[in-house]
N, C-alpha and C positions, 0 to 999 in steps of 0.2 A: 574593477569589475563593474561588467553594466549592470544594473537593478532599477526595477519600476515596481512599482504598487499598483493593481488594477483593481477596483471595484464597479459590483454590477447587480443591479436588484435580479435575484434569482427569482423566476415564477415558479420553479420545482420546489423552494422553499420557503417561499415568501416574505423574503428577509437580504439584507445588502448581505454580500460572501465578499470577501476579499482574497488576491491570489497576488504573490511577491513570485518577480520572475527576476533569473541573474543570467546574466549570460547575452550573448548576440547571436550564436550559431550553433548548431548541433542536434545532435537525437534529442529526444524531452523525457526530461526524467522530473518522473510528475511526485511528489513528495506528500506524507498523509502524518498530521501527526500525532503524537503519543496523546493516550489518556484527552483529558480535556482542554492539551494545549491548542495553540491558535499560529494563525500560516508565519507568524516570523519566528518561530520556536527554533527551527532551524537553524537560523541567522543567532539567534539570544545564546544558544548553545554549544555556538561555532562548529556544528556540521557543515555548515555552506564556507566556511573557511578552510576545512578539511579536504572539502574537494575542492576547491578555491581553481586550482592547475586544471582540472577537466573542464572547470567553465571558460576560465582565460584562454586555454588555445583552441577551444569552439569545439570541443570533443563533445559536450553538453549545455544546453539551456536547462536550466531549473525551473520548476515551476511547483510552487509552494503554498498551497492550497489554506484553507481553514475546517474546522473541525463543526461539529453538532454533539459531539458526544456529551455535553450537556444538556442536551435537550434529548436526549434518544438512551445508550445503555448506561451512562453512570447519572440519570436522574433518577432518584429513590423515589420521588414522589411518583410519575408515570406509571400506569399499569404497564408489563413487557409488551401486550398486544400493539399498545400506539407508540411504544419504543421502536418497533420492527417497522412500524407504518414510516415512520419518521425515517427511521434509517433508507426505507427504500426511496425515500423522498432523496433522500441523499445520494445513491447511489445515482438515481435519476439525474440530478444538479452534474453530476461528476459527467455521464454518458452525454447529456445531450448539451450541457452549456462551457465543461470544463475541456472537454475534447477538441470540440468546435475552435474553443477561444484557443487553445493550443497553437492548432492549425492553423486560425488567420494570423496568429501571432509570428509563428514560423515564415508564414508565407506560402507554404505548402506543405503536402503531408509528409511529416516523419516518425519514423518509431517512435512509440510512447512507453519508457522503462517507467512501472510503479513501485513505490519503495515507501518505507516506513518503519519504525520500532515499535516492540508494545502492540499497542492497540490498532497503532498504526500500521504495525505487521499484518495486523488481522484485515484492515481496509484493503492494504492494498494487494494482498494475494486475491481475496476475495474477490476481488473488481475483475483484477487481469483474469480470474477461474471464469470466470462468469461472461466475460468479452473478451477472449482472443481472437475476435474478428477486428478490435479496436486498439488491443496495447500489444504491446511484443514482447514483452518481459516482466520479470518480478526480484525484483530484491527487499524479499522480507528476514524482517531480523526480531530476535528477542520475542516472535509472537508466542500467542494461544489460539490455536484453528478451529477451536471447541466453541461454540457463540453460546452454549446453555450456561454458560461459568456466568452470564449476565444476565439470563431471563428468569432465574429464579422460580428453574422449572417449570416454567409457561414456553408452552412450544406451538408453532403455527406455521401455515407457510411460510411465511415471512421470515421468521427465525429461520426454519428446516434452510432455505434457500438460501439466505446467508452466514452458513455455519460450514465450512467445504469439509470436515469430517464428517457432516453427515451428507451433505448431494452426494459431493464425488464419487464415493463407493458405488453409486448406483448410475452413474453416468453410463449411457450405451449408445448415444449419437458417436457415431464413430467422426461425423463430420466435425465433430467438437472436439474429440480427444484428437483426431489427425493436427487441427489447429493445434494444438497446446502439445504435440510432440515435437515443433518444431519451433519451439521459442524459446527463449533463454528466462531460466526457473533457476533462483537461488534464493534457499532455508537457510539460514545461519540461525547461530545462539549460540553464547556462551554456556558455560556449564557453573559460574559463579554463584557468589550470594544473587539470590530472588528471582535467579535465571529458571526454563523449564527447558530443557533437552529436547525432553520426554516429549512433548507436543510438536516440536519438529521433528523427532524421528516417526511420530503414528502420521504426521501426515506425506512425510517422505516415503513411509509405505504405502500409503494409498496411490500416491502416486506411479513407485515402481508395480503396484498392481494393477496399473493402468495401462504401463509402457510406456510412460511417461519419464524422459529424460529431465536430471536434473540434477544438480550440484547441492548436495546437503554438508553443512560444515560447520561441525562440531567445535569452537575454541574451549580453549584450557579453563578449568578451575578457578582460574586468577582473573575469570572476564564476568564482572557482574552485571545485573542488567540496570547501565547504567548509562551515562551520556562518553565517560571517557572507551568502553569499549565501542559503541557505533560511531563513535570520529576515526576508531579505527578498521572498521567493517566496509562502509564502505566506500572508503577511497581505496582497499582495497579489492573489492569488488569491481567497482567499476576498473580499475587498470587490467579485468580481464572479462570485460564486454567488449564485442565488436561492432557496428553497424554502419 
């Protein structure tokens, strides 16, 4: 398998980001990850092994990002207000320096699928809700679509806007929902020990209240939210993405 390490001082964050790419050819399935891991988590955890077959015959490029969530919602010290600042600093890094770098890396543009567990669930719907003029997809897994479970009751734009149970309801560009009826949206989550259901089905309703197409998929009891169920989500997942 091909793999490079690329670093690059971010000015959206002011700090070197690192981003682990496998693969030589394919859609870009951009990866976000859990809690306060860092972009070779994937690799440490053998997810990139799991899908290992969709990078080898150029079905997919990977591209495996790093995290802030140390600096942004799991730092206890931070008040939530410069939590949210931070985050949007983040999301910022992702739009205008991770996208970009995608593309020149491709060659040219192609679909960008975002994915993630955990928390990483949360980034990467979040991203693709927020810019489906820029990704085509989402495979979240294991999240929580709720963002107040981390501000500790401090709410602000910044939060409101990165929390998709609370925008989405109120979404009425039609120009924005027409994008996001025609992309490829997958909720999964176990129903195991430390799993939440429950927050993939309240936001597969907002969706369906949107008219929003989208594959919600509940696994059994015996799928905890853990690393052996997502080496099994999503390779199969991706074996029913097309592009």
């Amino acid at each position: 398998m091909q793999r490079e390490i690329h670093k690059w001082w971010s000015p959206n964050l002011n700090k070197d980001m690192e981003i682990a790419v496998y693969g030589h050819y394919g859609y870009a399935l951009l990866m976000f990850p859990t809690a306060a891991a860092d972009y070779l988590e994937y690799e440490r955890f053998q997810l990139i092994d799991a899908i290992s077959s969709f990078i080898n015959d150029g079905t997919i490029k990977a591209f495996s990002i790093n995290s802030i969530n140390n600096e942004s919602w799991l730092n206890g010290n931070m008040h939530p207000s410069h939590k949210a600042i931070r985050h949007q600093q983040y999301n910022q890094y992702v739009i205008e320096e991770v996208a970009p770098f995608i593309e020149s890396h491709c060659q040219s543009p192609v679909p960008i699928v975002t994915t993630g567990a955990s928390l990483g669930a949360l980034h990467c719907a979040n991203i693709f809700l927020r810019r489906p003029d820029i990704f085509s997809g989402t495979v979240a897994m294991s999240g929580s679509y709720d963002l107040k479970s981390y501000t500790n009751g401090f709410y602000d734009d910044n939060c409101y806007f990165n929390s998709p149970v609370d925008y989405l309801p109120h979404w009425n560009d039609e120009h924005i929902l027409n994008m996001l009826r025609h992309k490829s949206i997958i909720i999964a989550s176990g129903q195991g020990s430390y799993e939440d259901p429950d927050a993939s089905r309240r936001l597969s309703d907002i969706l369906n209240s949107k008219g929003i197409q989208h594959w919600l998929d509940l696994w059994g009891h015996d799928m905890p939210h853990d690393w052996p169920t997502w080496r099994q989500m999503l390779p199969y997942f991706l074996g029913n993405i097309n592009y």
